[in-house]
N, C-alpha and C positions, 0 to 999 in steps of 0.2 A: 391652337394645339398642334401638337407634329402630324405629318401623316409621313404614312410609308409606302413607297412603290415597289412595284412585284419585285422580285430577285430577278437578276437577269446574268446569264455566265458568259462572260465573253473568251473571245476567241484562245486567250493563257487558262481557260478555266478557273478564272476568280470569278465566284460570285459579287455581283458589283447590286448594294440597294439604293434607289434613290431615297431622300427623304426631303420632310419641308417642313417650317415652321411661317407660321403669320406672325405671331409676336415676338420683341425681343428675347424676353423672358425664356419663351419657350425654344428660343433658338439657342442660345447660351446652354440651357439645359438640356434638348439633344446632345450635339456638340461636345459636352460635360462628359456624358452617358458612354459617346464613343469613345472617347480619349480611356474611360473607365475599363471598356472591355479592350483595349489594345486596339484599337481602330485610330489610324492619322485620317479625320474628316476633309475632302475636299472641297474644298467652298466654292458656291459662286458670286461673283464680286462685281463692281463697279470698279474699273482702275482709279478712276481720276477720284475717286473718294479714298483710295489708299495714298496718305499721306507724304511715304516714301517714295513713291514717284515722282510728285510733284506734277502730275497731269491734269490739264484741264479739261479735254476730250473727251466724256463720256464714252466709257466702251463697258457695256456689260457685258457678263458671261466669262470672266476673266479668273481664273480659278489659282487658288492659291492653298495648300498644304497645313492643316492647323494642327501643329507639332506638340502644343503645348500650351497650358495659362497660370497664370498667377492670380488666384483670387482674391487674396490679399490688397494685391496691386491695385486689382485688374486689368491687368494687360494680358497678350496672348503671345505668342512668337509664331509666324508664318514661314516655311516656304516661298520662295515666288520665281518660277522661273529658271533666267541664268543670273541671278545676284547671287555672290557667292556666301553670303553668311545669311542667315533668318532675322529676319524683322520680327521689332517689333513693334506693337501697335494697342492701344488701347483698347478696350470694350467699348466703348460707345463708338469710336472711330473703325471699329473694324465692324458693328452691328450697320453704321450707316452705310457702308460699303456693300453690306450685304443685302441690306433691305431697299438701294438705288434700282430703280427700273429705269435700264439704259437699253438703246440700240447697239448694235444689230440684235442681240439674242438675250434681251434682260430679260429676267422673269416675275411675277407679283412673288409674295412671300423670300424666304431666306434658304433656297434648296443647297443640300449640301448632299453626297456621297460617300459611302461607305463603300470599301474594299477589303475583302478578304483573302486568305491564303488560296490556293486550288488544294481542291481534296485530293485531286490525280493529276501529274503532270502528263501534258501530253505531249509529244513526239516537237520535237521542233517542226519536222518536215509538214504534220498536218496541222500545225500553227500556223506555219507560212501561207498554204494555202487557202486554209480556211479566212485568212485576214486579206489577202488578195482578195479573194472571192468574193469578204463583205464591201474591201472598198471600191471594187468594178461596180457592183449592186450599186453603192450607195453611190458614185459618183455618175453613174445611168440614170440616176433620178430625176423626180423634176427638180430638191433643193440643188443638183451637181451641175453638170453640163448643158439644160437647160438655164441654170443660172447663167452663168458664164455666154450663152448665147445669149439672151437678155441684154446683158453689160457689152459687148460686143455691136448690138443693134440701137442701145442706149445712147452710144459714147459719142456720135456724133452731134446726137439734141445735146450735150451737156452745155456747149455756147448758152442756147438759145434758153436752157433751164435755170443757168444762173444766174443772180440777184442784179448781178455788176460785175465790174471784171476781178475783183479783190476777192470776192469768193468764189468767181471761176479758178483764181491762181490758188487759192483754197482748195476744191477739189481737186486739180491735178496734183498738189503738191500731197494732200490726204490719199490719195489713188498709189501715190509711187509709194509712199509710208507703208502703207497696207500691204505691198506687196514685196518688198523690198528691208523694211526695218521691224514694222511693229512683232516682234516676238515669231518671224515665219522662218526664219532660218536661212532668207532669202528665197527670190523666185517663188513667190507665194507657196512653201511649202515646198517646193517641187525638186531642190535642191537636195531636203531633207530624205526626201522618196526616194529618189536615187541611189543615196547610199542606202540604201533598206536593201532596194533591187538586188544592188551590188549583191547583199550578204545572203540574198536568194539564189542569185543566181550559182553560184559558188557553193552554198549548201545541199540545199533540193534538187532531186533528180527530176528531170524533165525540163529547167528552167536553163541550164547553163548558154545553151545556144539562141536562145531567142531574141537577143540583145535590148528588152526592157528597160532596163539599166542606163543603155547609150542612148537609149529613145527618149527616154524621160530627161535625162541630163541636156537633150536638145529643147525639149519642151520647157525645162527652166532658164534654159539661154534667151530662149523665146520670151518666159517673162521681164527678165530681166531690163533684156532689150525694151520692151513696151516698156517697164516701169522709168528708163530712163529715157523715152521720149515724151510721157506723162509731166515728168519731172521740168523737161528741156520747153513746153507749151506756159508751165504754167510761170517759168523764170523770163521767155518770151515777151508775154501779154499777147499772146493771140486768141483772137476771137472765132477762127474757123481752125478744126481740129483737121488737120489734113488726111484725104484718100486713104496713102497706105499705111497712118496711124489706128485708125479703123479698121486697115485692113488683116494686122499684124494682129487685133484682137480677137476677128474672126476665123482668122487660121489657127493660132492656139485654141480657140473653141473645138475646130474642125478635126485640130489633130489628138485634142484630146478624148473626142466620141472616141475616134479609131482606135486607140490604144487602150481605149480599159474595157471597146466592146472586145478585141483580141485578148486579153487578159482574162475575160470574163469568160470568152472559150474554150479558150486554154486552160484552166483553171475544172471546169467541168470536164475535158477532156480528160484532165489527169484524174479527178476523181473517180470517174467511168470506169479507168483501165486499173 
């Protein structure tokens, strides 16, 4: 049967519901219900089950746009990304897609989201803020820059963790992907942010001078760089991950506490006053 997760309004003021089904049946028929009341369902997906990729990679948690179906057919038409027309894709082949428990972030059953209008638009200025605010919080956490410390204390056992040297050259070459091509916009995201900074900075009062914007755009130079000496280890075949290759991951760790604990400062500052 479906279930449904609380309402929750995020930072645009759209109520966003989660919902879920176990069975195919009853996922198709969610899904159905939404397209019904004017709702585009965002799904979450296995990639390498969606056909039109053509990946063999397992990556759950890949979320795709469901515009439309043809019951007749049964087919659906997707969203996906930066592909510039909508896919399409069958019912069964878009149900296994969604029913795959894959890593990093698969889930059991077929969750999908619902998004609505905002009742009341709010201020661009305390949109900025408030979306600052959550992503300093959330990237303080332990899923954030405790992660990335992790990976950074990890990266030198990865020799020693590997099977053989074919999927040592495996992970590094998955490691640059990830940060670099798979759908981040380059620089793990960090590229992306920047330009965000950018249109904060420039908008919101209080942000113009802080130079966020040029910090972060250092901090994706920084990935960058790592992701292309990830790349340069695993084309190699070396078997010890050198010093300051390790070193360069723990510095982006380092420099990233500092920049979202100051953001997270700064951001309550400006609330305050």
């Amino acid at each position: 049967m479906c279930g449904a997760g609380a309402d929750r309004v995020q930072g645009v003021g759209a109520p966003v519901r989660e919902r879920t089904a176990q069975g195919a049946d009853e996922a198709l028929e969610g899904v159905r219900e939404a397209l019904g009341r004017g709702h585009f369902p965002i799904l979450s997906t296995d990639l390498s089950r969606l056909p039109y990729w053509g990946s063999r990679t397992p990556f759950g948690g890949h979320r795709v746009v469901l515009v439309g179906q043809d019951e007749g057919r049964r087919i659906a038409w997707v969203a996906d990304t930066d592909r510039p027309d909508l896919e399409e894709i069958g019912f069964e082949q878009l149900d296994a897609a969604r029913s795959s428990v894959a890593p990093p972030v698969g889930s059991t059953g077929r969750p999908w989201l619902e998004v609505d209008a905002p009742s009341v638009h709010r201020p661009l200025p305390d949109m900025a803020r408030d979306a600052l605010r959550r992503q300093a919080l959330d990237r303080l956490g332990a899923g954030g820059l405790a992660a990335l410390g992790r990976f950074a204390e990890d990266l030198a056992e990865w020799p020693l963790r590997a099977r053989d040297e074919r999927d040592l050259a495996r992970c590094f070459r998955f490691a640059y992907q990830v940060i670099e091509v798979r759908g981040t916009g380059g620089a793990l995201f960090r590229s992306l942010y920047a330009r965000i900074l950018r249109e904060v900075e420039a908008g919101v009062d209080g942000f113009g001078g802080l130079g966020l914007a040029a910090r972060m755009e250092a901090l994706a130079e920084g990935w960058t760089h790592l992701a292309g000496a990830l790349r340069a280890l695993g084309e190699g075949g070396l078997r010890v991950i050198p010093p300051n290759v390790v070193g360069q991951a723990a510095a982006l760790a380092e420099g990233e506490r500092r920049f979202f604990e100051e953001v997270a400062a700064r951001v309550s500052e400006a609330q305050r006053s």
